[in-house]
Each structure stands twice: as structure tokens, then as C-alpha cells.
ROFIDO-798302 format. One record per residue: x, y, z of N, C-alpha, C, O in turn. Coordinates in steps of 0.05 Angstrom, whole numbers, plus 5000, padded with zeros to 4 digits. Layout:
ROFIDO-798302
XYZXYZXYZXYZ ...
***
This chain:
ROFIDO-798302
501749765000500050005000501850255000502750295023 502350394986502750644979502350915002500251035007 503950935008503451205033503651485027505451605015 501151585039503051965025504051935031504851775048 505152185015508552335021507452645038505552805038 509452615048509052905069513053015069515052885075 512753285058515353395050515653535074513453605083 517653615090518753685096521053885104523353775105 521054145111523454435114524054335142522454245158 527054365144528254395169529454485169531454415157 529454785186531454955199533354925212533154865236 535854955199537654905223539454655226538154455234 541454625223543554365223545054275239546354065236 545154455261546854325286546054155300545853935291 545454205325545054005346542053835345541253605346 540954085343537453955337538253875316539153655312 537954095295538453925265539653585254539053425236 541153585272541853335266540253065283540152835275 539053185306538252915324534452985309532552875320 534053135290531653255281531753075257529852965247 534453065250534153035220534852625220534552485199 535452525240536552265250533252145248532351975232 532052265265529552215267527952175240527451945231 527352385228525852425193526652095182524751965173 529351965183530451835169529451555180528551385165 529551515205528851245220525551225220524351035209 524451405231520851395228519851195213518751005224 520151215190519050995178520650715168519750595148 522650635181525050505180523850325197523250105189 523250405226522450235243519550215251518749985255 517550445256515750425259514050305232513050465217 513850125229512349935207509350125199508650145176 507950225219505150335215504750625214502750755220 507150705207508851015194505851045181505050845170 503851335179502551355162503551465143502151455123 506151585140506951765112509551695101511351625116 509751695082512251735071513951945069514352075048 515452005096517052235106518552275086520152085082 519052555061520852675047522752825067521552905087 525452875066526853025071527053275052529153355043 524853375047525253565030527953805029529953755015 527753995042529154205037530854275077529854295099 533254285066534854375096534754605086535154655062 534154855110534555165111536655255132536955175155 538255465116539855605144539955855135539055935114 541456035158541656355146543656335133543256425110 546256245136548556195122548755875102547655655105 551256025078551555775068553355575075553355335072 554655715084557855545104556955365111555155385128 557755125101556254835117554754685112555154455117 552154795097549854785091549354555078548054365085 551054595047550154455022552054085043551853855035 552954135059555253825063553353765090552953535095 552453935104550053815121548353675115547753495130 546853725092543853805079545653425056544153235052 547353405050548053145035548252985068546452825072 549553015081550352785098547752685113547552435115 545852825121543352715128541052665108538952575114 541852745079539752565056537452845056535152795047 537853065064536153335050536553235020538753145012 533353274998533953284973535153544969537453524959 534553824975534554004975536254244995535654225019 537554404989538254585012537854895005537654934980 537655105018536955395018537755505044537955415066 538255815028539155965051536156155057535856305077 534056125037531056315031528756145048527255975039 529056235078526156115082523756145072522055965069 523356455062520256645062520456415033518656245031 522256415015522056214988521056005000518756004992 521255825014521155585020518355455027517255245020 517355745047515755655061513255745040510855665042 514155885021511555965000511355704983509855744963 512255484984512655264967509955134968508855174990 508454994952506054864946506954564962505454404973 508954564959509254244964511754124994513053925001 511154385001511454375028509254315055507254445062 510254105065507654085094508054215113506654405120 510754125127511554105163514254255153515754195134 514454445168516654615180517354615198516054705216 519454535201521154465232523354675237524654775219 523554735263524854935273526254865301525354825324 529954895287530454865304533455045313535154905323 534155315311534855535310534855645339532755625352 537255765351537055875380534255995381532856005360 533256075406529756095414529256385411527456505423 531156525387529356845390529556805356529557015343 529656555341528156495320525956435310525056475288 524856255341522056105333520156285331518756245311 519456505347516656635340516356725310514156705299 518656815297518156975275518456745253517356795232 519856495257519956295235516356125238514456075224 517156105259513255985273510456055253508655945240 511456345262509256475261509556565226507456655217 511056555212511456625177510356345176508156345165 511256085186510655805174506655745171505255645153 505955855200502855885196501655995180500055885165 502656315181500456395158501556305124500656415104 502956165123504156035095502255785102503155625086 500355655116499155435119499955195129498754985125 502455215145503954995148503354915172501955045187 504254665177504654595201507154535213508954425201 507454615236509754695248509854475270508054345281 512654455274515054345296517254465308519254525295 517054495329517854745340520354685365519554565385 523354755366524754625393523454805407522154995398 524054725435524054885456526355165469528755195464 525655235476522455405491521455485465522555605447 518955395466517355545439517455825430516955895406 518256035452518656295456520056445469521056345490 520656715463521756815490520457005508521657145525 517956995504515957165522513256945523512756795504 511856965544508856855537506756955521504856835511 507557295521506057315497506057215465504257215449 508957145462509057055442509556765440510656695420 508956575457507456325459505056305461504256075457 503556465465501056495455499856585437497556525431 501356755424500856795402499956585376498056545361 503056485381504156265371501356065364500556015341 499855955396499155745399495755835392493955675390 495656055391493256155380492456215351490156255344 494656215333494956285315494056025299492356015281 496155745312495755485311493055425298492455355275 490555495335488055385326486655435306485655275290 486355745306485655905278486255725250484555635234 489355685250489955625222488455265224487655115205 488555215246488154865251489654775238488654635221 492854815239494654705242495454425267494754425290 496154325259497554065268500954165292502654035281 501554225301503254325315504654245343503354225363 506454215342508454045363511654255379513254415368 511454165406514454265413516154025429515353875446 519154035415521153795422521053725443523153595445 519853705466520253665493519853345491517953215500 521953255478522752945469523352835497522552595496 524352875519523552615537521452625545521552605570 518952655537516752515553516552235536515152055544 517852225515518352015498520151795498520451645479 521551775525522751525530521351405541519751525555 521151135538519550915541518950955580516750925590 520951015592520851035617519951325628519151385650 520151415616518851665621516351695617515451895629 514251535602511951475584510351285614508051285623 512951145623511450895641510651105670508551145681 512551185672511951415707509351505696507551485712 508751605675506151835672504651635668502451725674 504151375659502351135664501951145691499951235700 503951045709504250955740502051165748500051055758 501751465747501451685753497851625750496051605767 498051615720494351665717492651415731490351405737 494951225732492750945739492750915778491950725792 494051155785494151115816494951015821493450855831 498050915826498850695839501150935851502850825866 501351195849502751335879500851435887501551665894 497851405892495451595902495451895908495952045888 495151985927495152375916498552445917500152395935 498952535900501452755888501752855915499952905931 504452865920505353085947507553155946508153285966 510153125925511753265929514053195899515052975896 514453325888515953225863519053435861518753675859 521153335862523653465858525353335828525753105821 525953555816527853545787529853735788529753985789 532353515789534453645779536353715748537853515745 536653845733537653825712540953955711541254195705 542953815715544853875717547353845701547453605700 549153915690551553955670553354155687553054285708 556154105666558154235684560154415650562354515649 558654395633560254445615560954755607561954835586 560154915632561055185635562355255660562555485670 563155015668564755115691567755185691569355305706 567955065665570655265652570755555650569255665634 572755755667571155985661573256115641573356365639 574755965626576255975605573555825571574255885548 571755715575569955715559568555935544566756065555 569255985520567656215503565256285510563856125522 564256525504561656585503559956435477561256365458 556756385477556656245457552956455462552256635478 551656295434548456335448547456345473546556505488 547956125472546356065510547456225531546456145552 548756385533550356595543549656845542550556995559 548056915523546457175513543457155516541956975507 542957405532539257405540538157455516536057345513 539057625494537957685467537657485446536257485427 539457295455538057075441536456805447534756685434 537656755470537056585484534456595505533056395509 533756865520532156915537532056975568531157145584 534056645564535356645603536756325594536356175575 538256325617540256085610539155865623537055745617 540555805640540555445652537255375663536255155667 536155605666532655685677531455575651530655335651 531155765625528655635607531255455590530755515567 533055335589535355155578534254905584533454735569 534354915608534454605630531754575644530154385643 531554875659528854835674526254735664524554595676 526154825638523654845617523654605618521554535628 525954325610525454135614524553925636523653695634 524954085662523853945690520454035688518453905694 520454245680517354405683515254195660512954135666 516954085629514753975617514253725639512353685654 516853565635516153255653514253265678512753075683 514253485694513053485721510053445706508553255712 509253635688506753675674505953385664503853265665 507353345658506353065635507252875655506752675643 507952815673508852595692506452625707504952455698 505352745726503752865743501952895737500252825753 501052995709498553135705497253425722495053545719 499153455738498553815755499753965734501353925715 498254155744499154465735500754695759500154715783 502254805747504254985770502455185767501555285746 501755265800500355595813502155745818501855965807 504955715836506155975853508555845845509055605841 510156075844513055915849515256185862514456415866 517256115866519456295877521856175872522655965881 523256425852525656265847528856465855528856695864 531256315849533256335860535256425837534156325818 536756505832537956565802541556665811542256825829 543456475790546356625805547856605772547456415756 549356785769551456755747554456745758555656935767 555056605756558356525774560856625750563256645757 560256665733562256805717561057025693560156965671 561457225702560857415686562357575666561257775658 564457515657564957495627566757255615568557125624 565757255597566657015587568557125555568157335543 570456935549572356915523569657005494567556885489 570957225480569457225458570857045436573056945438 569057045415569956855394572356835393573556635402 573957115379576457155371577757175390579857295388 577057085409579857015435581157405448582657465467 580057555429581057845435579857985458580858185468 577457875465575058075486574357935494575457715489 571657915514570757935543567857925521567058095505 567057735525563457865533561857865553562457685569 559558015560558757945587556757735587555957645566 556057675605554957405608552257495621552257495645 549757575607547457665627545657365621544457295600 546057225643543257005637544456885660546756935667 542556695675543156485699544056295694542756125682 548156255706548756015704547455815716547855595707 545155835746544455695753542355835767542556065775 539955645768536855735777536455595789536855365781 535255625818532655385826530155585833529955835833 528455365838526855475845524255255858523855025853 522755425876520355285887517455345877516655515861 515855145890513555125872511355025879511454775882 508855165884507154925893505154885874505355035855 503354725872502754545847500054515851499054595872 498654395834495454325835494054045857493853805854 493554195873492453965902493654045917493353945940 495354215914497454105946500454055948502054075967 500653985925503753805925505754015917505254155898 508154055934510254175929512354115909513153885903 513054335898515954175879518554375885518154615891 521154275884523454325873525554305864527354155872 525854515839527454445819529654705815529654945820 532254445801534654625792536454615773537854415769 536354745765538154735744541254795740542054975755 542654725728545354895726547454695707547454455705 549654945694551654825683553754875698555455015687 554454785726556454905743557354635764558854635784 556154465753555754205766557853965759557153755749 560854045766562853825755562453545763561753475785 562953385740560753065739558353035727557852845712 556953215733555053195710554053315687552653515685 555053145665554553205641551353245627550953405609 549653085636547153115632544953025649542852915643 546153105678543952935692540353075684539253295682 539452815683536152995676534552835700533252635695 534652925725533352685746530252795748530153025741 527952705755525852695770523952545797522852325796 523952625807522252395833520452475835520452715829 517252345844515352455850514652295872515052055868 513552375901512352255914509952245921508952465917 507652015935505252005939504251975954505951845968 502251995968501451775990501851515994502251386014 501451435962502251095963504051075947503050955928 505951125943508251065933510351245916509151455912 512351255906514751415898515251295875514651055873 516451435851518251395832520651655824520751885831 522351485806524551675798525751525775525951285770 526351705764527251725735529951925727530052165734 532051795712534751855719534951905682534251725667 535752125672536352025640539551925639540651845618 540751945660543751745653543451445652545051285643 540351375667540351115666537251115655535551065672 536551175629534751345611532351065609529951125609 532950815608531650575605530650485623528650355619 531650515653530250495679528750675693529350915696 526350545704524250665716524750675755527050665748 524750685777524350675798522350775811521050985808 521950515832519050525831518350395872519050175881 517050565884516750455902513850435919512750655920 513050285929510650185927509750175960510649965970 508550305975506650306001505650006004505849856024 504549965982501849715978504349495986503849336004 505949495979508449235979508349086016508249236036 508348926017508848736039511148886067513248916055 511248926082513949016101515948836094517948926106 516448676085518748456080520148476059522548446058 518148546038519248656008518948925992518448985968 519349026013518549326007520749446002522449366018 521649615987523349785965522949895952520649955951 525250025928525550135911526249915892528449805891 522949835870523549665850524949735832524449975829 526449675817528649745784526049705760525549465762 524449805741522849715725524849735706526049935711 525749635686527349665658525349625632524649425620 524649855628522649955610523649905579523350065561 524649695576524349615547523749375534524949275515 520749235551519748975538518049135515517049355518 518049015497515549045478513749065482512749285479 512048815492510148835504508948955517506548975513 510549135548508949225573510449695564509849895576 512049655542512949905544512550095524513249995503 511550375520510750445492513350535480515250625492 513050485453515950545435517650335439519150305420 517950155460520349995467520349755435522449695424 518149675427517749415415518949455383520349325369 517649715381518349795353521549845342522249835318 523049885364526649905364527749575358528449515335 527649295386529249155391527549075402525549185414 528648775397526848575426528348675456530148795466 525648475461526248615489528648535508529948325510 529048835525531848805541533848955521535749095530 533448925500535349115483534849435483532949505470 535949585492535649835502536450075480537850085459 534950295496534950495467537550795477538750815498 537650905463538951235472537751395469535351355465 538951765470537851945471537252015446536152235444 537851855419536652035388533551795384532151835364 532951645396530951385391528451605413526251505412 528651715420526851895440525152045420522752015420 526952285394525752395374524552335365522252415362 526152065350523151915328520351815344517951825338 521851705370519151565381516651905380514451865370 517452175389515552325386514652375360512352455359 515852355335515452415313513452175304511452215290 514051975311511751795310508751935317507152065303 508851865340506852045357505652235335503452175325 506852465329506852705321505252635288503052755282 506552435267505652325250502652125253501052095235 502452035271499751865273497252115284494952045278 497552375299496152545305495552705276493352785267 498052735263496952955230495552685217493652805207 495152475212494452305199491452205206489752095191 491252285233488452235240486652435244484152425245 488252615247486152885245485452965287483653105296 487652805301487252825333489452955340491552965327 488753075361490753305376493453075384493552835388 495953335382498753195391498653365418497353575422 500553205435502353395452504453175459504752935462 506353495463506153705472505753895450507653945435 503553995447502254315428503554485432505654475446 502854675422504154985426503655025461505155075480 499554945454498755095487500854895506500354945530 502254765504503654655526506454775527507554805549 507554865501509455085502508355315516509955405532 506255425514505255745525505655635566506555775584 504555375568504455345595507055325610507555405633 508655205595512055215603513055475602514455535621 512855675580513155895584512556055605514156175618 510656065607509056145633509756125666509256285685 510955835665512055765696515155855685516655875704 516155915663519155985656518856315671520156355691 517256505660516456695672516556775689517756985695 515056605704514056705737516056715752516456875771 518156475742520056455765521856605759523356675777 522456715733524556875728523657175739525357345744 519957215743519357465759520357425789521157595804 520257225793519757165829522557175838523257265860 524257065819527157065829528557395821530957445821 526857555817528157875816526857985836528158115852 523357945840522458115862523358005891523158125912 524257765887524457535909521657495925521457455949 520157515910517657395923516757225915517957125896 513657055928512856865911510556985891509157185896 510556795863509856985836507356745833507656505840 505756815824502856665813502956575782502956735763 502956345781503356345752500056405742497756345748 501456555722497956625705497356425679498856445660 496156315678495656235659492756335632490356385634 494056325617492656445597490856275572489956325549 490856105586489055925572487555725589487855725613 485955585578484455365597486355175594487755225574 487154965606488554745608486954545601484454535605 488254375589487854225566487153955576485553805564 489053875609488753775616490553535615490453475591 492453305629493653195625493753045605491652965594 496752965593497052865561496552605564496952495586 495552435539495452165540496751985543497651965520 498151765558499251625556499351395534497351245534 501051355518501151185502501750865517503850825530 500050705513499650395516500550275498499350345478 502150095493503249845472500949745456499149685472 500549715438499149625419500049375404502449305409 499049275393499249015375502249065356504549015363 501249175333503349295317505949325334507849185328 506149525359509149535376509449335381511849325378 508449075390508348915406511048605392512648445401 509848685362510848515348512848605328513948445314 513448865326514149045313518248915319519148795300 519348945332521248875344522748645341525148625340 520148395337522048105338522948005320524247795322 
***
């Protein structure tokens, strides 16, 4: 049977670009019940340096330095964007009213007004629309927010995320984007934090009310390109911050690149009345899991290893089971996702409006940690309400062996 084709612009060739463009290529490689026939149509950048040997090594038919060209194209679908974050509103928002549907990295924005915009603009056009917040897409990450909806930690009471790196603790390290509020927004806060703020959301199913946060830059100028100057460094090498949550339940979280040893810790815990889990992305395949209901004799912290076929979503469609995945098998698993939602005509998330809500707690705390008070997150939309968990299906099930 014959599959559309759905073409493809992707912005951008570096880091996303490439774990963006890894993904495009595997989707239908492994997921057998792929509804489309993913084109790599056209790679876009502002510059050509690079471009045309990028745009070959990951199988672009096409490359351009002309988005407004690109995106006026008839035979263009999905526009993906993945360009430091004071690109996306204005590439976003040209991709919509050109009719497209958009894919978007994170932070979707650098203000909430213009994640709302964004995500408003969306419904209007009834666009199809997505943001990278790719680990809720590890198979173990998928299983906690199962654990979560089916009650087995009973009421939510207290959830802590740490997101930690050390790769600026060189204070001989250049200045780069992420280093600059004008492009970036704020550093290791909407960098890192953004990513504790989606998981809490999609693990939990709460929504953040108040928060108060903490903010420090430990080196304030940093090596410019040409090794000749100093730039200054306005953004937080390191943030935490507190939080209380929907029902009751407290959270806190931190972020930082100042953390020698860790290269990418992405940790979460949530605790319950009846029971605890945690989730480590250095050990990205295991779940931890601890259980009230359990016996006094055998009571612990269970190990779940979230890659049977059978009991795990995404796991079956990679490797039989026990065979474990990494951090570029996370993308496609959402691009899956993302492809079976445009194909059926049913909502994805994480949406824009779930970008505008991360924005939003990105916000508050970046207000709360200047007035040093506690800040109310506002929200500007109705909530949507917790995202679906994906369950193993037939197709995954057998997909693998």
C-alpha cells in the first residue's frame, strides 16, 4: 500500500538539526505503521557555510539559505524549527500563515506573549503543531506518567527535578548563544528548567500555581569568539526554584551548568501517598518505583527496565526486548506520535498550548527570582488537561521481533 508523502523544511543543522534530521530518516525504518512517507525535502539555514555538506550527509533532497522562498512552496507540509529560541516566533509564526504545520524546539518562545500567540494562531489556522520536549518520549518516562494516571502513587505530594551539566564551569569557555539573554532569553532556567517543568506536567498531570525562584551567574564574562574580548554574560548560570502545584503537592527544581560530573543529569522523583518513583536520563531505560501497597518484607525501591515490547510504549518497535534504546530513539519515538496525530486528524502533545504553559512557569519564576517573592503563575489559557499516555499496541508489540 502506497503512503502519502508529506515533504518536509528543516531549519537548522546543528545539534537539533541533526538529532531532528536522524529522526525524519528512522520513522519509517522502524515504525512499520508510519502513516506517511516522510520526504526530507529541503534543509534551511541563514548561512551557506556548511549547509550544502550538512543538507548531503543527512539525505536533504534539497538545501536553501530563503526561508520566506521555501515556506511559499506548494509542496511543502511540516516546518521544523530548530534555530536558537529568539528564532522561533518569527519562523513559527511566517510557517502558519504560509499554511503549514509546524514543529517547533523548545522554549517555543521568548515571552508568553509570544507563545500564545504562537499557539493561538495554531488553532485559527488548525494546524497540526508540536514542541521537542522529546523526553516525555522515553519509554520510561511514558511508564511514570502511566504509574501516575492509573494511581498506583495515590495523591501527588511532592515532586523534585534536577537538571544538571558542568560544561560551563570552565571559566576559560567562550561565550556562545546560550550565554546571551537576546537570544537565548535566560540560561540554565528556560535551557534546563523548561525541561523539569514539561516532565513534572506530563508525569503528574498538575499544573504549576506559585512559584519562587533563586537565580546566580558565577562568571560574568566570558572569552569572545576571537579570543581578543570579554563578553558579558547576562543570563543564569544556575536557577532553582520552588513551587507549589495543583492539590497541594510541592515541587523543587534546579538547574545548572556549574555542576562538575555531571554531564547531563536529567533526574525526576515524585512522591505519593502510596508510593514514589524516579527517573534518571543517565540511566534513561530504567524506571524506579516504590510501592506502600508492597508487603513490610519486600518493600523497596523496584528497578522497572522499560524496554519489553510488550508492557512498554515505543520499546517494541526499536529491539526485542531487554535491548535498550538512547537519547536520538526518543525523537523519532515523538515524531511517530506527532505523525499518527496529523494523519488522524487528533490532537498531539506536547502543542504549542503546552509550550505557552511552560513558558509561563519559565516566567513566573524568572519574575519571582528578581522581586524575590512568591509569583502566581497566570495562565492564559484553559488547560487542556493531562496528556495521553501511550499503551503498547499490537503492531509495537510485534514490531521488534
Amino acid at each position: 500500500m502506497t503512503k502519502p508523502i508529506l515533504n518536509i523544511a528543516l531549519v537548522g543543522y546543528a545539534f537539533m538539526g541533526r538529532a531532528h534530521s536522524n529522526a525524519y530518516q528512522q520513522v519509517g525504518r522502524f515504525f512499520a505503521d508510519c502513516p506517511f512517507d516522510v520526504r526530507r525535502k529541503v534543509m534551511i539555514a541563514r548561512s551557506a557555510d556548511k549547509l550544502a555538506a550538512a543538507a548531503h550527509n543527512w539525505g536533504w533532497e534539497e538545501h536553501s539559505t530563503d526561508f520566506d522562498a521555501v515556506i511559499a512552496r506548494d509542496d511543502i507540509d511540516v516546518v521544523d524549527i530548530t534555530t536558537p529560541p529568539n528564532g522561533h516566533y518569527t519562523l513559527a509564526k511566517k510557517a502558519l500563515l504560509a499554511g503549514k504545520h509546524v514543529l517547533c524546539e523548545k522554549p517555543l518562545a521568548m515571552s508568553v506573549a509570544e507563545a500564545k500567540e504562537l499557539a493561538d494562531l495554531a488553532r485559527r489556522k488548525k494546524r497540526t503543531c508540536g514542541v521537542w520536549h522529546a523526553y516525555r518520549f522515553c519509554p520510561a518516562a511514558s511508564t511514570a506518567a502511566r504509574l501516575c494516571r492509573e494511581g498506583r502513587l495515590g495523591t501527588i505530594q511532592h515532586v523534585r527535578g534536577l537538571y544538571l551539566q558542568d560544561w560551563l564551569n570552565d571559566p576559560s569557555v567562550g561565550a556562545g548563544w546560550r550565554t546571551q539573554k537576546r537570544i537565548c532569553g535566560s540560561g540554565s532556567h528556560g535551557d534546563l528548567n523548561a525541561h523539569l517543568i514539561d516532565m513534572t506536567r506530563f508525569i503528574t498531570g498538575l499544573e504549576f500555581e506559585t512559584v519562587n525562584g533563586l537565580a546566580r551567574t558565577f562568571v560574568e564574562q566570558r572569552p569572545s569568539g576571537d579570543g581578543k574580548r570579554t563578553t558579558k554574560v547576562d543570563v543564569d548560570d544556575a536557577f532553582l526554584f520552588l513551587a507549589q502545584l495543583q492539590g497541594g503537592a510541592v515541587g523543587s527544581f534546579e538547574a545548572t551548568r556549574f555542576a562538575p560530573g555531571h554531564k547531563n543529569t536529567n533526574f525526576i522523583e515524585v512522591n505519593g501517598s502510596k508510593g514514589s518513583l524516579r527517573w534518571d536520563f543517565m540511566r534513561m531505560n530504567e524506571l524506579q518505583f516504590f510501592s506502600t501497597a508492597d508487603e513490610a518484607h519486600v518493600q523497596g525501591w523496584h528497578n522497572i527496565p522499560c524496554s519489553d515490547s510488550a508492557s512498554h510504549p515505543y520499546a517494541g518497535s526499536w529491539w526485542p526486548s531487554g535491548h535498550h534504546i538512547g537519547y536520538e530513539h526518543c525523537f523519532t519515538n515523538m515524531l511517530y506520535d506527532y505523525l499518527e496525530a496529523l494523519a488522524t486528524d487528533r490532537p498531539f502533545r506536547p502543542d504549542f498550548a503546552d509550550g505557552v504553559a511552560v513558558q509561563e512557569v519559565v516566567d513566573a519564576a524568572l519574575a519571582a527570582a528578581k522581586s524575590k517573592q512568591w509569583v502566581k503563575v497566570k495562565r492564559s489559557q484553559k488547560s487542556t488537561g493531562p496528556a495521553p499516555v501511550r499503551i503498547p499496541h499490537t503492531a509495537e508489540r510485534n514490531a521488534g521481533l
